[in-house]
Z-matrix of the N, CA and C atoms (Angstrom, degrees):
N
C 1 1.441
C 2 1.537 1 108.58
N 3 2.010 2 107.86 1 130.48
C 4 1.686 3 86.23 2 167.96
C 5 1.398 4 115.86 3 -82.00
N 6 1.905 5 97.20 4 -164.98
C 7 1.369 6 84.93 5 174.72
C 8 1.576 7 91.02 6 -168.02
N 9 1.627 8 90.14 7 127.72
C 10 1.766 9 110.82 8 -146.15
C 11 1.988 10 91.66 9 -117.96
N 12 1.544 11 115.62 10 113.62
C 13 0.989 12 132.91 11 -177.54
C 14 1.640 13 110.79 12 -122.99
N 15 1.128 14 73.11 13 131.42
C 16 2.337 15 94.21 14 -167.05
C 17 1.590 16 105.25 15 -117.59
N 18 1.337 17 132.92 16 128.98
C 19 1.287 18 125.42 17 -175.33
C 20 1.641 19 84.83 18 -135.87
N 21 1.048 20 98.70 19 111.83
C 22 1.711 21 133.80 20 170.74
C 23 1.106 22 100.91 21 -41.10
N 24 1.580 23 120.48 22 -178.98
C 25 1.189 24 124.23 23 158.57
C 26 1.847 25 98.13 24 -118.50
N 27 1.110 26 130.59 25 -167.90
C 28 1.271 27 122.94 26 169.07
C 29 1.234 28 119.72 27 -69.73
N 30 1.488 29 102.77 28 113.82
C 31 1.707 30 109.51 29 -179.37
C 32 1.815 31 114.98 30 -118.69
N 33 1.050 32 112.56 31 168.04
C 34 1.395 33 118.00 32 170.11
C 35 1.477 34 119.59 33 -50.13
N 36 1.501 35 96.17 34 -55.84
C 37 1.784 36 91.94 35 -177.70
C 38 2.176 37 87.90 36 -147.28
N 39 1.575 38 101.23 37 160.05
C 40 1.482 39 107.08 38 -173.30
C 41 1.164 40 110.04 39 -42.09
N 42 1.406 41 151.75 40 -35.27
C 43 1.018 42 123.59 41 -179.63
C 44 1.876 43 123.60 42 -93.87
N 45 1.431 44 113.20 43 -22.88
C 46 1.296 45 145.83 44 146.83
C 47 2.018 46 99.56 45 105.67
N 48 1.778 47 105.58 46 14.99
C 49 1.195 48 108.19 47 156.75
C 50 1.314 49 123.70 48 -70.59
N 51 1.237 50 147.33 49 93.25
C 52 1.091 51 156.90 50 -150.62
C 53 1.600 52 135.71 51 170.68
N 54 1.102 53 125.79 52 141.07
C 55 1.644 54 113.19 53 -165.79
C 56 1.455 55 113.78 54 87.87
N 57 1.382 56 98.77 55 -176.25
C 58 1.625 57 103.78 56 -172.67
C 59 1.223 58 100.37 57 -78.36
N 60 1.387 59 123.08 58 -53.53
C 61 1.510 60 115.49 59 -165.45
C 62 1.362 61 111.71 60 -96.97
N 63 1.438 62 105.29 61 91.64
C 64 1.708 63 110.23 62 161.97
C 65 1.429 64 142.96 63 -87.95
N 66 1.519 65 114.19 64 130.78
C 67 1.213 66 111.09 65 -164.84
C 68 1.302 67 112.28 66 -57.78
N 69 1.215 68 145.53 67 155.93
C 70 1.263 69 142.39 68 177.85
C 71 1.962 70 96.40 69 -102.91
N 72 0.803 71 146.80 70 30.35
C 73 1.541 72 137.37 71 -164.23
C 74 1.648 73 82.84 72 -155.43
N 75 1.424 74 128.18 73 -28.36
C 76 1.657 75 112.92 74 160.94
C 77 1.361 76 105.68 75 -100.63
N 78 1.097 77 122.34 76 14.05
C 79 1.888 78 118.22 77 159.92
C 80 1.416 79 98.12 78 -95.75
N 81 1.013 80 148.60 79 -33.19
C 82 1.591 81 148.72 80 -177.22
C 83 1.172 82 94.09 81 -76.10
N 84 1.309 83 130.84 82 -76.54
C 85 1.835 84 132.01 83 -172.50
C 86 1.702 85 91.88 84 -40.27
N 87 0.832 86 118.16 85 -67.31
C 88 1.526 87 121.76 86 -156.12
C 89 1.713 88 115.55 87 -54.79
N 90 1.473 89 90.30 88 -24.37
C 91 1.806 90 98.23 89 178.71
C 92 1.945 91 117.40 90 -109.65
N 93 1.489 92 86.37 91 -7.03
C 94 1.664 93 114.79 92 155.55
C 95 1.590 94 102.55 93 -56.84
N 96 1.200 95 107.32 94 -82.01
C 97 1.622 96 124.99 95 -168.68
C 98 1.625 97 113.06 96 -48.24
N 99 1.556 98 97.12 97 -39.49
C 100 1.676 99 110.56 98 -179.30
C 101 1.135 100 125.79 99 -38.75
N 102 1.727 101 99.24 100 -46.49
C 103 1.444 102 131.72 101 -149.87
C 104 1.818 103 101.73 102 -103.69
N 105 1.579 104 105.20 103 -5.79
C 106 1.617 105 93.59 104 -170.23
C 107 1.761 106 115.64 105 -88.03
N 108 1.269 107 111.22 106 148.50
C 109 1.681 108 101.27 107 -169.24
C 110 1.752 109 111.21 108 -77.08
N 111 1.225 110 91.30 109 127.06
C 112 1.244 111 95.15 110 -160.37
C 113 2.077 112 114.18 111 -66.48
N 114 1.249 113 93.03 112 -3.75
C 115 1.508 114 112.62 113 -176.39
C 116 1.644 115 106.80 114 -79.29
N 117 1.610 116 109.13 115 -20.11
C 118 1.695 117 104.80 116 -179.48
C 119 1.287 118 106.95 117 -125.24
N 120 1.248 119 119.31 118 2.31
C 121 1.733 120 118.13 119 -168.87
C 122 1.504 121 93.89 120 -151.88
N 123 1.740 122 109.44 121 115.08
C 124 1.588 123 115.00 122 155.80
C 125 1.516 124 108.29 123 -86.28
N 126 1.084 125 106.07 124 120.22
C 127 1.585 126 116.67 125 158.95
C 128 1.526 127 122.83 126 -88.63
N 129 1.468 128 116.41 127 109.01
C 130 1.206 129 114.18 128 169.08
C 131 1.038 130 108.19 129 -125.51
N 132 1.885 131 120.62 130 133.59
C 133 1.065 132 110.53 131 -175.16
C 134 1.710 133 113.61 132 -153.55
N 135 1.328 134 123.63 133 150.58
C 136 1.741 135 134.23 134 -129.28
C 137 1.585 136 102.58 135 -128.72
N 138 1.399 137 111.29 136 122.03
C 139 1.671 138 112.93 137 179.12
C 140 1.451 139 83.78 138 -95.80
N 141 1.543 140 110.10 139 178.12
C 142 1.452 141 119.94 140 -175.03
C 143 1.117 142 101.25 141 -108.75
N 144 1.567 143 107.68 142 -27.13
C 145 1.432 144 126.47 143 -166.63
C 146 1.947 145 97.79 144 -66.77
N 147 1.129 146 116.81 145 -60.84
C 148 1.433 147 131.99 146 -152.65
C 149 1.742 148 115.34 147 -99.23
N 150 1.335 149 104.19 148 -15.74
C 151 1.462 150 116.82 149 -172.96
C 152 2.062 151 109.87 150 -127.05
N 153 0.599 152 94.90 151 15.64
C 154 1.607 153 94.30 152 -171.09
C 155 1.380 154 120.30 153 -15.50
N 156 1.502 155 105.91 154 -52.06
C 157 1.366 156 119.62 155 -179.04
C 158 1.535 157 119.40 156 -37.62
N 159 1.081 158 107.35 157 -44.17
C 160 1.620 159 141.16 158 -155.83
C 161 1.959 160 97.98 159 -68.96
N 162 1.105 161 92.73 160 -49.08
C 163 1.686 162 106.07 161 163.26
C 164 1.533 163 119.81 162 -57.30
N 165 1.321 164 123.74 163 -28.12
C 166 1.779 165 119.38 164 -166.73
C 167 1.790 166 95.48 165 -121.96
N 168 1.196 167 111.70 166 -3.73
C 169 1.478 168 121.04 167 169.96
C 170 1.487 169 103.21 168 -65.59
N 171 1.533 170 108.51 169 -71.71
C 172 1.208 171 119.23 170 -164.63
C 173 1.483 172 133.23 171 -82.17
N 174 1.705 173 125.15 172 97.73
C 175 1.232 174 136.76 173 -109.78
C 176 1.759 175 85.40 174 -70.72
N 177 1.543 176 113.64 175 -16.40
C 178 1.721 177 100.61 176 -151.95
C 179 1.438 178 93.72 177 -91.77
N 180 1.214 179 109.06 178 -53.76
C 181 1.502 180 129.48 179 164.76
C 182 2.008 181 114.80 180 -24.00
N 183 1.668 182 113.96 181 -61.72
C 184 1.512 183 110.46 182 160.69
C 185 1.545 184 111.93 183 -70.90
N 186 1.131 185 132.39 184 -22.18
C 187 1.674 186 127.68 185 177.35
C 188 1.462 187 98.86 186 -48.29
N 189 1.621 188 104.78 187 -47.81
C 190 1.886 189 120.18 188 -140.37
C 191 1.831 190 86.13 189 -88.26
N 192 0.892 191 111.87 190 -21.58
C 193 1.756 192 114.47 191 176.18
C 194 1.187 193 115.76 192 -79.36
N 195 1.173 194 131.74 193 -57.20
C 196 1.777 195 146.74 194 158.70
C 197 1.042 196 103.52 195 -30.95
N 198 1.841 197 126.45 196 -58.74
C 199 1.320 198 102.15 197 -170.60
C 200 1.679 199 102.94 198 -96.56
N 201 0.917 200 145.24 199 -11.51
C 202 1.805 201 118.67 200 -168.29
C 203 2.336 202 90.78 201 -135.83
N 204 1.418 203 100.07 202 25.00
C 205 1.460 204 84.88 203 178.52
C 206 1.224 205 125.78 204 54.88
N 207 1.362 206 137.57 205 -145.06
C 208 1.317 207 140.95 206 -168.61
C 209 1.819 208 104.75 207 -107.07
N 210 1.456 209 113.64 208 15.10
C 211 1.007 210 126.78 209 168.47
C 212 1.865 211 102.76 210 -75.50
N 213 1.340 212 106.02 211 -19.56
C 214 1.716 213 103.95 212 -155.72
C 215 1.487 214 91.58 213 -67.33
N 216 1.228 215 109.78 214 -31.50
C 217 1.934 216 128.89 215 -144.54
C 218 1.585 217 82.44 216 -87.56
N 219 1.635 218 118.68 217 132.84
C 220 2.079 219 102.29 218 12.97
C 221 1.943 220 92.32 219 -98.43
N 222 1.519 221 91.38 220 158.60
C 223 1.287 222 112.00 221 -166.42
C 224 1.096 223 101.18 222 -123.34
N 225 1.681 224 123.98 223 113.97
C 226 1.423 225 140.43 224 -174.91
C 227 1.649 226 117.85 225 -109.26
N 228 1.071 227 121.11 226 99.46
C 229 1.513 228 128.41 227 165.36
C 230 0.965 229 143.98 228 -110.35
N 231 1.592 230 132.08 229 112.58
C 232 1.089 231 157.85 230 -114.16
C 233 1.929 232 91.27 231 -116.68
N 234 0.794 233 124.40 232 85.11
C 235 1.622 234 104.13 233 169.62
C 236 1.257 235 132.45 234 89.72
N 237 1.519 236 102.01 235 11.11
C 238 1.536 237 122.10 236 -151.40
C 239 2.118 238 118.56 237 70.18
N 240 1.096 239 122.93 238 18.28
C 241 1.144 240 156.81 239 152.29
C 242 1.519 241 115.05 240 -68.06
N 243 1.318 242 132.06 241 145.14
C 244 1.286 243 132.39 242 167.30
C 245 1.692 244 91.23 243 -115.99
N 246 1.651 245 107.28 244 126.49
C 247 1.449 246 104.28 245 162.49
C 248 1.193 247 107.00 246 -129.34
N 249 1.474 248 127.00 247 16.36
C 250 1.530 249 123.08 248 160.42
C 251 1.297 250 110.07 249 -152.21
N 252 1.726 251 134.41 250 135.00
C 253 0.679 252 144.73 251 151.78
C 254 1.742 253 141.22 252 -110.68
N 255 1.101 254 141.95 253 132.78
C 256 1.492 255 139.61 254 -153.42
C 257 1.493 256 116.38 255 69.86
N 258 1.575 257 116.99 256 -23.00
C 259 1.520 258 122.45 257 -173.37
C 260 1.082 259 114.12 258 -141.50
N 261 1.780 260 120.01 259 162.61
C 262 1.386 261 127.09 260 -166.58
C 263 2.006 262 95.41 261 -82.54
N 264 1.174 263 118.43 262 143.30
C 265 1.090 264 106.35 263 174.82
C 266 1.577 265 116.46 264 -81.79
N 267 1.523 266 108.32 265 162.12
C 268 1.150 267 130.67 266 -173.12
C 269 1.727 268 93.32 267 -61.17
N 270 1.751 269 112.30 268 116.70
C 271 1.489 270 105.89 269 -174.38
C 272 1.759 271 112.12 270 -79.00
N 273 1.044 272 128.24 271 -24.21
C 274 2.197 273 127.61 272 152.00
C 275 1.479 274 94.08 273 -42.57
N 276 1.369 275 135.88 274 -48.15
C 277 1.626 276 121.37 275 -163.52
C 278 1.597 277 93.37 276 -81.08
N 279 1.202 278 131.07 277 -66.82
C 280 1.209 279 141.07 278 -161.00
C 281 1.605 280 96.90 279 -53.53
N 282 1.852 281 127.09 280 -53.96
C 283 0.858 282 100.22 281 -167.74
C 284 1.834 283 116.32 282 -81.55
N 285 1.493 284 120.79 283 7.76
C 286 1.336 285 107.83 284 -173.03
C 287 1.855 286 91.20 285 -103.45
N 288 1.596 287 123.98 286 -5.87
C 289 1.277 288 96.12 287 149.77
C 290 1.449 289 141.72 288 -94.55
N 291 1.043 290 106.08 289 -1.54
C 292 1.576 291 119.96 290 163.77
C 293 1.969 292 107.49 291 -82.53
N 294 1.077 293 119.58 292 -0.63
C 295 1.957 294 134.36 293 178.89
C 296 2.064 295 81.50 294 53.76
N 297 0.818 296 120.38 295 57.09
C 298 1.567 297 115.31 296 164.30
C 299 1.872 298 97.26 297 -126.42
N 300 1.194 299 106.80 298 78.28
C 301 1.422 300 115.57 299 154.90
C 302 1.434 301 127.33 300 -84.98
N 303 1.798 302 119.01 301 -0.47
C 304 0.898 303 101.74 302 170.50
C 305 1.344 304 122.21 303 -120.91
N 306 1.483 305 93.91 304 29.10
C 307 2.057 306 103.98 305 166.34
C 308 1.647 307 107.45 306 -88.20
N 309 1.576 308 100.35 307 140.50
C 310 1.494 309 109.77 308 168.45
C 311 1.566 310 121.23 309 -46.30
N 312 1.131 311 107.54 310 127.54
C 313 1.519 312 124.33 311 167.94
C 314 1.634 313 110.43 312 -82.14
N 315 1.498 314 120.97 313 -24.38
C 316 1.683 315 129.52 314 -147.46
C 317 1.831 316 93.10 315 -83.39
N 318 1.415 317 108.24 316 120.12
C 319 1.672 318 124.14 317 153.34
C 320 1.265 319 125.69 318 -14.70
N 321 1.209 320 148.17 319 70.10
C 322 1.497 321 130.82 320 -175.42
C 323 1.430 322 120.05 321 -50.45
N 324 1.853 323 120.08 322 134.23
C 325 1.594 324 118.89 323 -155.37
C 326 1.730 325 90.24 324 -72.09
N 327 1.385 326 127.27 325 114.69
C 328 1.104 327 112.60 326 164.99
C 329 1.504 328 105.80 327 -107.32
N 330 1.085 329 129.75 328 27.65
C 331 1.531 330 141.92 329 150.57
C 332 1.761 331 115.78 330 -32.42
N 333 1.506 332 109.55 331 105.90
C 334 1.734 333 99.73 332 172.31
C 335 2.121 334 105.71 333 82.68
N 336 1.341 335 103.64 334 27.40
C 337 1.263 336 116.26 335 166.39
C 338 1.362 337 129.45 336 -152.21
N 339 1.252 338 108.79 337 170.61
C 340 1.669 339 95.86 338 -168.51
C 341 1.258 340 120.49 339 -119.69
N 342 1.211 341 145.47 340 59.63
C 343 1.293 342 149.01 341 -119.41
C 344 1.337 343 133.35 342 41.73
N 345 1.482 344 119.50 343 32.73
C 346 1.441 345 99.42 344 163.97
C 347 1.286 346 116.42 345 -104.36
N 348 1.262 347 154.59 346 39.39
C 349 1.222 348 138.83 347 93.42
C 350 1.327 349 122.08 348 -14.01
C-alpha cells in the first residue's frame, strides 16, 4: 500500500475548501483524495493551522521548512519521498504515481454553494 502525505500550508479548515472564495485546484485535490481506494493509497494529510506538531516531527518536512520557510508548503510525500514542493501536484502525475488511473480527475460544480465541496 502507498502512502501519500500532504502538509498544508495554513488553512481555514483541513482541507481549506471552504468560504466564499474557493480554490478550484483544492476542490480537485480534495475530490482527487475523495475518490482514492482507500485499500491502495493511505492518505494522510496536515493543516499548519491545526497540526503544527506534525511539521517539526517529520525530519524531511522541518529540513523543507528551515530551508525555504512556509514557502516549501504544501509539501507532498509520496512514500517518505518528497514529490512536490511550494505546489499542489499536477493530479495526471500524482495520479499515474499512485497507478490510480481510474479515479476522477473532473472539477466538482461548486457553483451557487458555500463550501460544500
Amino acid at each position: 500500500m502507498k502512502t501519500l502525505k500532504i502538509y498544508d500550508p495554513a488553512m481555514c479548515c483541513s482541507t481549506g475548501v471552504c468560504g466564499p472564495d474557493v480554490d478550484t485546484e483544492l476542490v480537485q485535490l480534495a475530490g482527487f483524495l475523495k475518490n482514492l481506494d482507500e485499500n491502495k493509497v493511505r492518505v494522510e494529510r496536515y493543516n499548519l493551522t491545526q497540526e503544527p506538531a506534525a511539521y517539526t516531527t517529520n525530519e524531511s518536512v522541518a529540513d523543507a521548512l528551515k530551508k525555504k520557510g512556509t514557502d516549501a508548503l504544501p509539501l507532498v510525500i509520496l512514500d517518505d519521498k518528497i514529490i512536490c514542493s511550494g505546489e499542489y501536484p499536477d493530479l495526471e502525475k500524482l495520479s499515474g504515481l499512485l497507478g490510480t488511473s481510474d479515479v476522477s480527475l473532473d472539477v466538482p460544480d461548486c457553483s451557487g454553494c458555500s463550501g460544500c465541496c
